[in-house]
C-alpha positions in Angstrom: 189.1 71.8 50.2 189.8 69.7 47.4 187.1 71.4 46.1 188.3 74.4 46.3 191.7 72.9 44.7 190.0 71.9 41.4 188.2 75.4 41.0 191.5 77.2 41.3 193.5 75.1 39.1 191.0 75.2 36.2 191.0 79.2 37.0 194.8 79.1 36.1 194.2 77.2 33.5 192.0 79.3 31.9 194.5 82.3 32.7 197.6 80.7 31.5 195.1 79.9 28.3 194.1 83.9 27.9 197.7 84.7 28.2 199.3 82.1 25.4 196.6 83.3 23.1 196.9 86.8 23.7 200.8 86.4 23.4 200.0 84.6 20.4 197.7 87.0 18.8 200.3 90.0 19.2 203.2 87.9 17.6 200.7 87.6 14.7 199.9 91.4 14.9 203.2 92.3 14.9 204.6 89.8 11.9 202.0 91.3 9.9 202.4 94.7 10.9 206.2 94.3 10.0 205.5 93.1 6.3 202.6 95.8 5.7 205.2 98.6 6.7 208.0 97.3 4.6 205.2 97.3 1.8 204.1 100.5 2.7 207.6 102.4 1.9 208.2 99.7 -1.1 211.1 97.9 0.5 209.8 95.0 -2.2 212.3 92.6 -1.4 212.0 92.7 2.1 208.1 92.7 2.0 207.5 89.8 -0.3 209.5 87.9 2.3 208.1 88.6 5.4 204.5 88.4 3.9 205.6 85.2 2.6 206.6 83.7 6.3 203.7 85.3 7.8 201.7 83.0 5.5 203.2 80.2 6.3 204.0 80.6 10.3 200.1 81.3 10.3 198.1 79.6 8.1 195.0 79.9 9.6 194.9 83.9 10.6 191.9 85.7 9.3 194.5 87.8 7.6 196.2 85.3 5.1 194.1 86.9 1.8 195.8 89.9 2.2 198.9 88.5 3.2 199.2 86.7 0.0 197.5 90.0 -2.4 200.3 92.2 -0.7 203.4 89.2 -1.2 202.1 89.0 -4.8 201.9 93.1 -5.0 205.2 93.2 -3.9 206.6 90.7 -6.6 204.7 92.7 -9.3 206.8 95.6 -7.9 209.6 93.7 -8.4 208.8 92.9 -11.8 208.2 89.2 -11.0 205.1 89.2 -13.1 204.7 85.3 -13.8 205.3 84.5 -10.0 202.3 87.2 -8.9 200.2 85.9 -11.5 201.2 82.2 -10.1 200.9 83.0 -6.4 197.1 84.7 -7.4 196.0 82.1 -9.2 197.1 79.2 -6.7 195.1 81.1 -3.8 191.7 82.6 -5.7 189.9 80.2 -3.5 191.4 81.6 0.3 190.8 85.0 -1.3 187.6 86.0 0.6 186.6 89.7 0.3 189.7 89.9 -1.5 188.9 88.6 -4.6 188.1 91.5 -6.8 191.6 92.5 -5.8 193.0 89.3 -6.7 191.7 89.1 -10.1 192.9 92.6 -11.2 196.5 91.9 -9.9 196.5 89.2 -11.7 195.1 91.1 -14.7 197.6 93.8 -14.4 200.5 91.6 -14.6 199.1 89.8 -17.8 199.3 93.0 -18.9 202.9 93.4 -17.9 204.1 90.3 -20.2 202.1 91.6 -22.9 199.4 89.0 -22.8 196.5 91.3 -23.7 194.0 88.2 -24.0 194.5 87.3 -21.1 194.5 90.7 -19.3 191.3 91.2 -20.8 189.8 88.3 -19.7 190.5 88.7 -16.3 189.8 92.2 -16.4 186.3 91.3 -17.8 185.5 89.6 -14.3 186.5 92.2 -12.4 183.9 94.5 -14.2 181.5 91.8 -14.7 181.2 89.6 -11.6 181.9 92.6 -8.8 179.4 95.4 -9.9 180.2 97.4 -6.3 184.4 97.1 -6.5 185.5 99.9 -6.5 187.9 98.8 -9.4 185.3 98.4 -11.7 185.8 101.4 -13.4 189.6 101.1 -14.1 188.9 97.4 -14.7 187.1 98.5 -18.0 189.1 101.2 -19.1 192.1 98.8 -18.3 190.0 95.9 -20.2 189.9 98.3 -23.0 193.2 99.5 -23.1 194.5 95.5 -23.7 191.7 94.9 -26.4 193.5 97.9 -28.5 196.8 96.9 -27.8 195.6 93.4 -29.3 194.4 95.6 -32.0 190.3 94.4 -31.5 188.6 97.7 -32.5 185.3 96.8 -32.3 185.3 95.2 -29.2 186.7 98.6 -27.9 184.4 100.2 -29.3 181.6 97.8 -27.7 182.8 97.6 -24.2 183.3 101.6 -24.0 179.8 102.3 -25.7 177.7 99.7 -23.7 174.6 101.7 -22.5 174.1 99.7 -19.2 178.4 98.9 -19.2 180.1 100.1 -16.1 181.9 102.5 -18.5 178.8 104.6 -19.7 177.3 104.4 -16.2 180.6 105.6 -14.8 180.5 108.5 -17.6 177.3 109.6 -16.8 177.8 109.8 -12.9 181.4 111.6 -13.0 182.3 112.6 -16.7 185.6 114.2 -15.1 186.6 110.8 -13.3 190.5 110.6 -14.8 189.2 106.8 -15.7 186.5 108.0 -18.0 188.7 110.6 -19.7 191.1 108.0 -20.2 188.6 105.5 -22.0 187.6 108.0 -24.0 190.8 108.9 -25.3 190.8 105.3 -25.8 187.1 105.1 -27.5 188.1 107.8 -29.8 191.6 105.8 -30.7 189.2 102.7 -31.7 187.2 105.2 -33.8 189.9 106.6 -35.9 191.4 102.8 -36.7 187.7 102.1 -37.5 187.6 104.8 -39.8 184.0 106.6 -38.1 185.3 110.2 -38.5 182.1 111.9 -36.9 182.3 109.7 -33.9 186.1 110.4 -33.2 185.2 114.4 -33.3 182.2 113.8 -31.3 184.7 112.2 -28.7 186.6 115.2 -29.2 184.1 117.6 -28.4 183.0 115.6 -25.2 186.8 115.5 -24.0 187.2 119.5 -25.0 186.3 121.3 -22.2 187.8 118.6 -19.7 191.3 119.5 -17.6 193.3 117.0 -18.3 196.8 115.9 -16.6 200.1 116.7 -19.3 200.1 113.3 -20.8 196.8 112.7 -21.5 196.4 116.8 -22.7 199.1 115.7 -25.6 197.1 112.3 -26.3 193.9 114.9 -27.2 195.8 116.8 -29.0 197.8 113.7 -30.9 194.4 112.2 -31.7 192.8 115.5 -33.2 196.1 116.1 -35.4 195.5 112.6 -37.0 192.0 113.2 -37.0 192.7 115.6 -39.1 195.0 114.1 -41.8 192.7 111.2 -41.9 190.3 113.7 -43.2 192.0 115.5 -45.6 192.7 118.6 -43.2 196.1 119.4 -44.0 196.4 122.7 -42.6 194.0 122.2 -39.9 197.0 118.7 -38.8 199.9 121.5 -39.2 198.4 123.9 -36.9 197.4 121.2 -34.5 200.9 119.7 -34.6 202.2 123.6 -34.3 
């Protein structure tokens, strides 16, 4: 009997055990579930916070790395760059399967406060040390786009050009990616400051027969009209600018 005692009480044990944790386990779900949808329809304010106490009320869920990449979106969104790039960098090391993610957050809102050596940098391990991201691509366009704004032409023109570079393999997969007409819009920018006038019409010619979105139609068109004066083609500029 007293047997029978002991069995049953360590039975309820365990029971009472499965319940906490499973009661547990949904107050986790549902703190997280409460900051995602606030992220999801960009209520900023509200999402950084709740992501924030869900960090802190459980610091040991699996689902802390994205808890932290999502607070940190949010303050980006909220034009907090220097505290994203802060709460990033603070938590690289809990980022898991996250960090590719991490880094070009972090990148992006260098790039926000105009510190294009920076951006670059980080933007260069996005590219370099996670060859399957699926940001890799938009890392090195994004990579390029801060090297021109720092005014570096040739590294532009190096990282875009790269044979084996995640740009030129990307080109040579899906020439129509937006990403790849993007960089070379950017490519044939480099080219013009650089003065190579055959390479920034041979950029030209690649990007002619593209469809292009509005903005980056009129960047085309802006960088064959200066093409043109650069090369002594007055009329050719006017007609273009026509």
């Amino acid at each position: 009997m007293a047997r029978l005692c002991r069995c049953l009480s360590i039975f309820l044990a365990l029971i009472c055990g499965v319940v906490s944790l499973h009661a547990a386990s949904s107050a986790e779900d549902r703190a997280y579930d409460v900051a995602d949808r606030a992220f999801k329809i960009q209520s900023w304010d509200y999402a950084e916070k709740r992501f924030g106490e869900f960090v802190l009320k459980y610091p040991k869920s699996s689902r802390v790395p994205a808890a932290i990449l999502f607070q940190a979106r949010a303050r980006y969104h909220l034009k907090r760059f220097a505290d994203a790039i802060g709460l990033l960098s603070a938590n690289e090391n809990r980022a898991g399967i996250w960090e590719d993610e991490y880094l070009y957050w972090t990148a992006q809102a260098y790039l926000q406060t105009r510190n294009f050596q920076a951006a670059a940098a980080v933007f260069t391990r996005v590219s370099r040390d996670f060859p399957d991201s699926p940001r890799r691509l938009e890392a090195t366009v994004e990579e390029a786009a801060a090297l021109a704004w720092s005014g570096d032409w040739p590294r532009v023109t190096q990282l875009l050009q790269e044979t084996n570079g995640a740009f030129q393999q990307a080109a040579g997969s899906d020439p129509a990616d937006v990403f790849v007409l993007q960089g070379y819009l950017i490519l044939g920018e480099a080219e013009l400051a650089l003065k190579e006038f055959n390479s920034v019409q041979s950029t030209l010619d690649f990007l002619g027969g593209r469809t292009f979105a509005p903005e980056l139609m009129w960047r085309r068109e802006y960088l064959r009209c200066r093409l043109q004066l650069e090369s002594a083609q007055p009329e050719q500029a006017l007609a273009s600018t026509t």
